[in-house]
C-alpha positions in Angstrom: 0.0 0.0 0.0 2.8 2.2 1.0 4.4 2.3 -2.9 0.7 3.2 -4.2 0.1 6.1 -2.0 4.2 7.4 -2.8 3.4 6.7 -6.5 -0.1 9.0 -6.2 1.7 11.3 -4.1 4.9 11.9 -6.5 2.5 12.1 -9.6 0.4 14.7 -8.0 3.4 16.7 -6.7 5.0 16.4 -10.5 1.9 18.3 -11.8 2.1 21.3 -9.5 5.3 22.4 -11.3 3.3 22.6 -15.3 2.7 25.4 -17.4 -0.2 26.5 -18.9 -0.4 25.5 -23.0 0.3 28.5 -25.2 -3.0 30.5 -26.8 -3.0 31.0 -30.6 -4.9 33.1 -32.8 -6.5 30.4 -35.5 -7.5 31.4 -38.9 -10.1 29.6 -41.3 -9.0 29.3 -44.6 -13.1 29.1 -45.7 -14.3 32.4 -44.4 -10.9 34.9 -42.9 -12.6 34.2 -39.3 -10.1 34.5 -36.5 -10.7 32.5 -33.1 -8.2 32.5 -30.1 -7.4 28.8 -29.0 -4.8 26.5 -27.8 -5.5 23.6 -29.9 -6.8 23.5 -33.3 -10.2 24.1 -34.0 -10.6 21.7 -36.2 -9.6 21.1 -40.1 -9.3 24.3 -42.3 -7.6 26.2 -40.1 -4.3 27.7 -40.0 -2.3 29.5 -36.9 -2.8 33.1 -38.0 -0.4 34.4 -35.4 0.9 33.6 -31.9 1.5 32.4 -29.0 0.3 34.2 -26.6 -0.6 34.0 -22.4 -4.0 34.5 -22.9 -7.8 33.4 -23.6 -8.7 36.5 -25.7 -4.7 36.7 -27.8 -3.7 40.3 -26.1 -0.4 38.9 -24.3 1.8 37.8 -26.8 4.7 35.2 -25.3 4.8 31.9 -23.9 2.8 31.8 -20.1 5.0 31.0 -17.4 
């Protein structure tokens, strides 16, 4: 039992020390719509600019 509980402990601990994902600004090649997203919204479209650090692409730069 003692492993386990180190094992849950040193995985939860491991994830206190990640950074946020990067925001980009996402282009569709169909109709010149920008969105702001960290991962693509789907097919047809194209990273228009970025990154950034945050949900409406004001802060360019990577979050820290």
């Amino acid at each position: 039992m003692k492993p386990v509980l180190l094992f849950a402990t040193l995985l939860y601990c491991s994830s206190l020390w990640a950074n946020p994902a990067p925001w980009y600004r996402w282009r569709s090649a169909e109709s010149n719509v920008d969105v702001c997203s960290q991962v693509s919204p789907g097919e047809g479209w194209v990273v228009a600019k970025g990154p950034y650090q945050d949900a409406v692409c004001k802060k360019p730069g990577v979050p820290h």
